[in-house]
Wavefront OBJ file of the C-alpha trace (Angstrom):
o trace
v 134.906 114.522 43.200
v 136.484 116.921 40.603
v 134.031 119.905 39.667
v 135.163 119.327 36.168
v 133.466 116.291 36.244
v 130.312 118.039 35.703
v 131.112 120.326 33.417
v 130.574 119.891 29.521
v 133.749 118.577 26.994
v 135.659 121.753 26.595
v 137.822 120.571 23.713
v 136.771 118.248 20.426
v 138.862 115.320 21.340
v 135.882 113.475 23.191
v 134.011 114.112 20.608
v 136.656 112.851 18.406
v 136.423 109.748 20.041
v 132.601 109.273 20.450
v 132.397 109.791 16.624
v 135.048 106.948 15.464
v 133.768 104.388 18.151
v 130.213 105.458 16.816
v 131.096 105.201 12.861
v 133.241 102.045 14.055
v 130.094 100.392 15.638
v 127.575 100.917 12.930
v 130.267 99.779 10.537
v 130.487 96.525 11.784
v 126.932 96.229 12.345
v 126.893 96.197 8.004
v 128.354 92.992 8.113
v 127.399 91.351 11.050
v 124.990 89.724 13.089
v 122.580 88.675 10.732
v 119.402 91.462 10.374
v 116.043 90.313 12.687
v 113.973 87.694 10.915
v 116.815 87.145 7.698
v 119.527 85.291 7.245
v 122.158 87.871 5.856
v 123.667 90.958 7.125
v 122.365 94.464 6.699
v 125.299 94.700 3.825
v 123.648 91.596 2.202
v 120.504 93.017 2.020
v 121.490 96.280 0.625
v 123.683 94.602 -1.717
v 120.199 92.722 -2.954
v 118.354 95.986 -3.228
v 120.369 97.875 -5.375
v 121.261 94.632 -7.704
v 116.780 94.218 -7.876
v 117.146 90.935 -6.191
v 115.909 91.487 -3.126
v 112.474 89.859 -1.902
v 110.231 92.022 -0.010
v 107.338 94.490 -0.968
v 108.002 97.997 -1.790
v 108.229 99.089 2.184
v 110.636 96.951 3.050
v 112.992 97.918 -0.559
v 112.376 101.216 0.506
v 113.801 100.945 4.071
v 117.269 99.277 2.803
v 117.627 102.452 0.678
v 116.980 105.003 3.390
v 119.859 102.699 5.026
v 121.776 103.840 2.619
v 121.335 107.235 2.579
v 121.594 107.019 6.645
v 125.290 105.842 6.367
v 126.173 108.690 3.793
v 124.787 110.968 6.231
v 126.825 109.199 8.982
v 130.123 108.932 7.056
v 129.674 112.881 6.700
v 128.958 114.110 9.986
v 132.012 111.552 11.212
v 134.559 113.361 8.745
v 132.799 117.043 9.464
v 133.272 116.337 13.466
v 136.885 115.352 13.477
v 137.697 119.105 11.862
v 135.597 121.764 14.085
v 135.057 123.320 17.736
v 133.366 120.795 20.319
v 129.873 122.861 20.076
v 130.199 121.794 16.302
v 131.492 118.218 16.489
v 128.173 117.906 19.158
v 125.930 119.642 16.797
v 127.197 116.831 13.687
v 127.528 114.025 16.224
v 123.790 114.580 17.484
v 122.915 114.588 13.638
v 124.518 111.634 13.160
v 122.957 109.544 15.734
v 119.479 111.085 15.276
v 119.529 110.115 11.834
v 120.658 106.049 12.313
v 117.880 106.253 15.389
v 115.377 107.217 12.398
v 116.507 104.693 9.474
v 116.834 102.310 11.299
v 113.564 102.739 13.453
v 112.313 102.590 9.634
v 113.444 99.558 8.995
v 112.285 97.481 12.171
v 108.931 99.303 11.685
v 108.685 97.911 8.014
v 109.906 94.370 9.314
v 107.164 94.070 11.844
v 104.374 95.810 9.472
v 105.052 93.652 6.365
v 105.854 90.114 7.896
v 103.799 89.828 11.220
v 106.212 90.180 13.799
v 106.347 91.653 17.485
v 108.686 93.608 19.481
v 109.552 90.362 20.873
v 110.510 88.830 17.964
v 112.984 91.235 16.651
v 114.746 92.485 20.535
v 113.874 89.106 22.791
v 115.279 85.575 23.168
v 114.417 82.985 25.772
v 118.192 82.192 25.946
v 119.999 85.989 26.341
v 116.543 88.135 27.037
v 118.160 90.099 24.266
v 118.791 89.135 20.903
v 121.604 89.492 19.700
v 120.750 90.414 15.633
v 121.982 93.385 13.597
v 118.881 94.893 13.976
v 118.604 95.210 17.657
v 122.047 95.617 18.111
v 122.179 98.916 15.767
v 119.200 100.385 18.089
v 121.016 99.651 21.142
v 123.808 100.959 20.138
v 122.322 104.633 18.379
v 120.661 104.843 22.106
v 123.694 104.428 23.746
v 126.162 106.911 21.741
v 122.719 109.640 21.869
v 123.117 108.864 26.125
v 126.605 109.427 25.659
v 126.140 112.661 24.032
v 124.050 113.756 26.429
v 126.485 113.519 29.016
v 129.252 115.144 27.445
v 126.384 118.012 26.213
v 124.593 118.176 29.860
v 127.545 116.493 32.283
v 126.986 113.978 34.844
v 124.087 115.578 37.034
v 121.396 115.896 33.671
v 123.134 113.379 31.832
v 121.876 110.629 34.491
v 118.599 112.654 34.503
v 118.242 112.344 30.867
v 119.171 108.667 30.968
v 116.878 107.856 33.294
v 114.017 109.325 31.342
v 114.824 107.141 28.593
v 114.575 104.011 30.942
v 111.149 104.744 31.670
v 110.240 105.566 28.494
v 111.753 102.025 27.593
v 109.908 100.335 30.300
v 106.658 101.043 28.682
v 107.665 98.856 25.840
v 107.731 96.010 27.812
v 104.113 96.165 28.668
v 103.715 93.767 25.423
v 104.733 91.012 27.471
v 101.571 91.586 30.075
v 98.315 91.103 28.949
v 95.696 93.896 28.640
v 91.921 93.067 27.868
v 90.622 89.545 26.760
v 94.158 87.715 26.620
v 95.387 90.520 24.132
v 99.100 92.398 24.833
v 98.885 95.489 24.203
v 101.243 95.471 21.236
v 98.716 93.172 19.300
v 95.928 96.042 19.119
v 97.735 98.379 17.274
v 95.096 97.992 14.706
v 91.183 98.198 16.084
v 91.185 94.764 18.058
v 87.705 94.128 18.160
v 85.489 93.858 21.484
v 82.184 94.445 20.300
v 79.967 96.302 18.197
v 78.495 98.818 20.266
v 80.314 102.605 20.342
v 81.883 101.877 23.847
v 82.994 98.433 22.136
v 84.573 101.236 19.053
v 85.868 103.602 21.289
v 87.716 100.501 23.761
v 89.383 99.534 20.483
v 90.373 102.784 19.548
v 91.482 104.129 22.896
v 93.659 101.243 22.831
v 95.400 101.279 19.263
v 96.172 104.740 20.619
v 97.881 103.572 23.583
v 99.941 101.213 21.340
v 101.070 103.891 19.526
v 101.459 106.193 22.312
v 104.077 104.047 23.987
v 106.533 103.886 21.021
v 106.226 108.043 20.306
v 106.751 108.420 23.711
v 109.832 106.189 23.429
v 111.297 108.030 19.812
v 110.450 111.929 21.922
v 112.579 110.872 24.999
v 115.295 109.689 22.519
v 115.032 112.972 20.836
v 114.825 114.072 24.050
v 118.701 113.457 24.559
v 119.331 115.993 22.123
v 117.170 119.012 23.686
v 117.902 121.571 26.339
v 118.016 120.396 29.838
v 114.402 121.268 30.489
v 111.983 120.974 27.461
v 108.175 120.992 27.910
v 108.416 117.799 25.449
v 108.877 115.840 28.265
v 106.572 116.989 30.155
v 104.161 117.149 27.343
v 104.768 113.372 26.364
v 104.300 112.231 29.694
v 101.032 113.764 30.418
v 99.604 113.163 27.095
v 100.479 109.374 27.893
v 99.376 109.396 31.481
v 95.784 110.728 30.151
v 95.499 107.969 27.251
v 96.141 104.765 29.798
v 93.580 106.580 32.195
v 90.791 107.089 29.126
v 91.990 103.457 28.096
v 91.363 101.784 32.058
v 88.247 103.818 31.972
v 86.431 102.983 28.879
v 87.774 99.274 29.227
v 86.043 99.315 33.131
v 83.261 100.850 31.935
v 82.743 98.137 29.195
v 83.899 94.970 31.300
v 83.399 96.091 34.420
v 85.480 97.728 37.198
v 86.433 94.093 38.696
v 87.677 92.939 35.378
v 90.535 95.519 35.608
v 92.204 93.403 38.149
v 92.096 90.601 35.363
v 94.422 92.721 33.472
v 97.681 93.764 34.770
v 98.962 95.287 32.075
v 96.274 98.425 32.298
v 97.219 98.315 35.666
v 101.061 98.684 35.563
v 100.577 100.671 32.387
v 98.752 103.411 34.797
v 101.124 103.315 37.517
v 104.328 103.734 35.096
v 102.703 106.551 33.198
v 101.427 108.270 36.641
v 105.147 107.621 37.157
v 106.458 109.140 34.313
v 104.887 112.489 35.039
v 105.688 112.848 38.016
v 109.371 112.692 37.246
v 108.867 114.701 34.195
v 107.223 117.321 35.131
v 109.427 117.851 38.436
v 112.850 117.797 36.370
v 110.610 119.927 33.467
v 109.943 122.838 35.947
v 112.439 122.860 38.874
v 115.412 124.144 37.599
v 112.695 127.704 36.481
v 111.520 127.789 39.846
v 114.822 127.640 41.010
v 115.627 130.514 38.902
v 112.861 132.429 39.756
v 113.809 132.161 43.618
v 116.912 133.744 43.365
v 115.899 136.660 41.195
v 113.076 137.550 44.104
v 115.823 137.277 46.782
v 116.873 140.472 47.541
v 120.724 141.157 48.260
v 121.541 144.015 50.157
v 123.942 146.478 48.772
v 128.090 145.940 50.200
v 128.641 148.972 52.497
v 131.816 149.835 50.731
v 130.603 149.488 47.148
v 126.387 151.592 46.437
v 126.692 150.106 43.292
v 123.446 147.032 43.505
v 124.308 143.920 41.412
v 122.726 144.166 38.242
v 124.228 148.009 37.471
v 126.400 148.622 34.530
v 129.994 148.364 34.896
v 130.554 151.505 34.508
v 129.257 152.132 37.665
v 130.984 149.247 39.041
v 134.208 150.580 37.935
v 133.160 153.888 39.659
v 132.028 152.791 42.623
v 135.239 150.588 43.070
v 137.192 153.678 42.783
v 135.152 155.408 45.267
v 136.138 152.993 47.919
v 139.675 153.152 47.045
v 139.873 156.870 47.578
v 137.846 156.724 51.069
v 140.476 153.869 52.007
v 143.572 156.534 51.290
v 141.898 158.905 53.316
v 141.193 157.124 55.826
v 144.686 155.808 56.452
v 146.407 159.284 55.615
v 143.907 161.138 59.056
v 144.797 158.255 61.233
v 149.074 158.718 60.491
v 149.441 155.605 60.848
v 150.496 152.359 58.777
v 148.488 151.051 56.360
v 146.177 148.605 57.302
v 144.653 146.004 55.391
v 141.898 146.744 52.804
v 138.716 146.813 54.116
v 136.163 143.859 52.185
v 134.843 144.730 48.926
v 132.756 142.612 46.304
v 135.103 145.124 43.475
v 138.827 143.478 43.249
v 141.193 146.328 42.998
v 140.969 147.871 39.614
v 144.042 148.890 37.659
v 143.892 152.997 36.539
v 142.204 153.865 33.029
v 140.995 150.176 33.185
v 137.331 151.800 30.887
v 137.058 148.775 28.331
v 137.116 144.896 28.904
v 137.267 142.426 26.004
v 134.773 139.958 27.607
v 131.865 141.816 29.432
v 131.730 143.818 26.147
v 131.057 140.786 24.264
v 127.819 140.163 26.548
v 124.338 141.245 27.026
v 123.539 143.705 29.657
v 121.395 140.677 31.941
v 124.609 138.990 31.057
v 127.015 141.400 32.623
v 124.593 141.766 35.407
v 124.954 138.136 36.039
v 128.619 138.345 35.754
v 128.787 141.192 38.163
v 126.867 138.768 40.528
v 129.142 135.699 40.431
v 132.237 136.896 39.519
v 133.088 140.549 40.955
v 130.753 140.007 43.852
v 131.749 136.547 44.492
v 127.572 135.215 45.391
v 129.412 132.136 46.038
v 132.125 130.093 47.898
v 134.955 131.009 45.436
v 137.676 129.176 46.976
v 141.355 129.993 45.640
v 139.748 131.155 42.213
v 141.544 134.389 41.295
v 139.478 137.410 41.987
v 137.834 138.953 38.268
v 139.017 142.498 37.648
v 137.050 144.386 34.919
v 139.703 145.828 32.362
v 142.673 143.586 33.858
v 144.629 140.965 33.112
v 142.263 138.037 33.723
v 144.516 135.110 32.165
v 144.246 133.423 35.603
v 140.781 133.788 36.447
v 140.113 132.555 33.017
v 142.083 129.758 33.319
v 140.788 128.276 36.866
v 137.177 129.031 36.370
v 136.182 125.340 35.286
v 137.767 123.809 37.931
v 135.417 125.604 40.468
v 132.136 124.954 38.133
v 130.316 122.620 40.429
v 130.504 125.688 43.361
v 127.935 127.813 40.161
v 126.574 125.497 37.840
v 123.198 125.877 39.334
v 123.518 130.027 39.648
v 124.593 130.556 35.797
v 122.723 130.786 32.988
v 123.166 128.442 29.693
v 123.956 131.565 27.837
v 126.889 133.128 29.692
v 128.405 129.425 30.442
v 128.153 129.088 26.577
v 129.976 132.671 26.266
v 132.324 131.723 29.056
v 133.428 128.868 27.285
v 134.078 130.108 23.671
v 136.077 132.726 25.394
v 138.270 130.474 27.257
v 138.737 127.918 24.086
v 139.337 130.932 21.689
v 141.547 133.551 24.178
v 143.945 131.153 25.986
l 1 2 3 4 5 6 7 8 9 10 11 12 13 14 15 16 17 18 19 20 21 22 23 24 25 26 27 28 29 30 31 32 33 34 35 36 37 38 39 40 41 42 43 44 45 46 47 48 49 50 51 52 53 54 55 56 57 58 59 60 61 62 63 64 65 66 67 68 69 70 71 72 73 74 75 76 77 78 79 80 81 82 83 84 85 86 87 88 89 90 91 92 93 94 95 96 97 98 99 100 101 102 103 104 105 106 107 108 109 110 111 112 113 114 115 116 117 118 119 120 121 122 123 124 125 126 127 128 129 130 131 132 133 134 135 136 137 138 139 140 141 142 143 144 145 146 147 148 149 150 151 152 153 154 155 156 157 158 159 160 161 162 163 164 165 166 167 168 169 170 171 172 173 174 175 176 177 178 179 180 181 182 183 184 185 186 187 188 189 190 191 192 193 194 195 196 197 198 199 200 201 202 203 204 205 206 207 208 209 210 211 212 213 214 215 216 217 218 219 220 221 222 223 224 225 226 227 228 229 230 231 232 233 234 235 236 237 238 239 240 241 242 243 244 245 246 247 248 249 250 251 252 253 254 255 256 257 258 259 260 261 262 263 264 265 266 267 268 269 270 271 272 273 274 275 276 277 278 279 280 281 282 283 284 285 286 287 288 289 290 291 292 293 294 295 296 297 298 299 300 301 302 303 304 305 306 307 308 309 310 311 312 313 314 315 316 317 318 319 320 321 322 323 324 325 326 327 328 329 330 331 332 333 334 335 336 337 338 339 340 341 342 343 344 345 346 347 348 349 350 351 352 353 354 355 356 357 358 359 360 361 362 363 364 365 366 367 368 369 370 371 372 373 374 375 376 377 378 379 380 381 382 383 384 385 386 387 388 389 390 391 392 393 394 395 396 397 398 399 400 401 402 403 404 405 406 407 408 409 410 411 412 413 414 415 416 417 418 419 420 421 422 423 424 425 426 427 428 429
């Protein structure tokens, strides 16, 4: 497989094109299906609410209008993306589908509160599984242009990790469908169901309202989720907060009932074993990739023999110590009167004379250049046919070819210099 498969967009054009097919989308979405639970589209409705004609309580008025304002955003952040730098067009796209995630969450959130309904009655039919109505549609499709973005943002590798974060997230929201304590889903004790009078009866109740809620934060945090660095501690934190509310729930409820009327209830029980799930795969993909860093900055790399110059030293002395070797090569050759051989091995690529200043490693941080030095100069990894870096030289070529051979670092480099290296190659070549 091509490395540049994993590597972020490096131009705007796929961003470009995620925009329009997003603004397409949720334009046709205005006008049709019909919206969950009414008979017109979400164009119809709005068209009610700003004429006063519209039926509904103040909530569900209030939610057409924050539709509104959702598509001005959107119509915005399309036009703004189409005219700037890919970091940009991500920056307004994310914005974008953040914001229709939130209005319309608003308005399905309104449409259950004020008329009655489930989950299941706005996203499932006996006939498809899922509906097919404006409503459910336009959530579907805000998840699926935020997973989108979070491949071209993260590429393949954390784009599938993301992705599959969201599925179990998602999963959760299915428990409705199982039942929990006494007959009741868990989706129809979002208020204080009651099982008794006594304070364990109180606390059940409340442990499981809690729960109910639980599930669809944890579901709106790993959506946001596709918007964060690759390793947030909201994931982790969202997972382990859940995990210990379905544990307090099981408890209290098997203190209350009885330990043998858990096994009545498989919803508590699946509910469990998903969230123990959850953190588990959180936390690893939450914490590996610091460990991982951590490893390699304990390793210790001995010094080339050719170049005393340790990675992690100023250029300066880099460019010094390069020099160095070139002279003891020339001497070398001139006592032995005899041809030239071929240069001994060093990490330093021959450096061209009075070569003090380079555009690039001036532009970065001194961990930066050390981390450079590293990869680059030193080669710390297999650098195939990628031209050799020479501090103060002409490094068109390197600059050039560097992408293609990002799957051999992408785990060695830090978000910050990739970043850097990036900007430099869209803005220099």
């Amino acid at each position: 497989m091509n490395d540049r498969a994993h590597a972020p967009a490096r131009g705007g054009l796929l961003q470009a094109i995620l925009s329009l097919a997003a603004f397409a989308a949720f334009a046709a979405l205005l006008f049709v299906p019909a919206a969950a639970y009414y008979d017109e589209s979400f164009f119809g409705l709005i068209l009610s609410a700003l004429k006063g004609s519209f039926i509904g309580n103040g909530v569900s008025r209030a939610s057409l209008y924050v539709l509104v304002a959702a598509y001005a955003v959107m119509l915005v952040c399309t036009a703004a993306s189409l005219f700037c730098k890919r970091k940009a067009a991500l920056a307004f796209n994310y914005a974008k589908g953040l914001c229709m995630l939130a209005a319309f969450s608003f308005f399905t959130g309104a449409l259950l509160y004020n008329y009655g309904l489930t989950l299941a009655d706005v996203f499932y039919s006996p006939d498809t599984f899922f509906a097919f109505n404006a409503t459910a549609l336009a959530l579907e499709v805000c998840l699926v242009y935020l997973v989108a973005l979070a491949f071209t943002a993260f590429g393949g590798g954390y784009g599938l990790v993301k992705l599959i974060a969201l599925l179990i997230a998602a999963a959760f929201l299915l428990l409705g469908l199982l039942p929990f304590a006494e007959g009741r889903t868990l989706y129809g004790m979002f208020g204080l169901a009651p099982f008794g009078e006594s304070g364990l009866a109180t606390a059940v109740s409340v442990a499981f309202a809690v729960y109910a809620w639980g599930t669809l934060v944890n579901f709106g945090l790993a959506a946001l989720s596709l918007a964060l660095p690759r390793r947030n501690l909201i994931d982790a934190l969202r997972a382990d907060l859940l995990f210990l509310i379905a544990l307090l729930a099981a408890a209290l409820f098997g203190a209350l009932e009885g330990l043998e009327a858990l096994a009545a209830c498989p919803g508590i029980l699946v509910g469990a074993g998903l969230s123990l799930g959850q953190l588990i795969y959180a936390n690893i993909f939450s914490f590996r990739g610091r460990r991982k860093k951590a490893a390699r900055e304990d390793e210790s790399v001995p010094p080339p023999a050719e170049a005393p110059a340790a990675p992690g030293e100023p250029i300066g002395e880099l460019l010094e110590a390069g020099r160095a070797a070139e002279a003891e090569a020339a001497r070398a050759e001139a006592e032995a009167e005899r041809p030239a051989p071929a240069a001994p091995f060093s990490p330093l690529p021959p450096l061209p004379e009075g070569s003090e200043t380079d555009t690039f490693l001036d532009e970065l941080t001194p961990e930066e250049k050390a981390e450079f030095e590293r990869l680059f100069v030193e080669r710390s990894f297999r650098a195939g046919d990628l031209p050799a870096y020479v501090p103060g030289g002409d490094n068109r070529a390197f600059f050039r070819a560097v992408f293609a051979y990002l799957g051999a670092f992408r785990e060695e480099i830090s978000d910050g210099l990739l970043e850097k290296l990036d900007e430099y190659c869209e803005i220099r070549l």
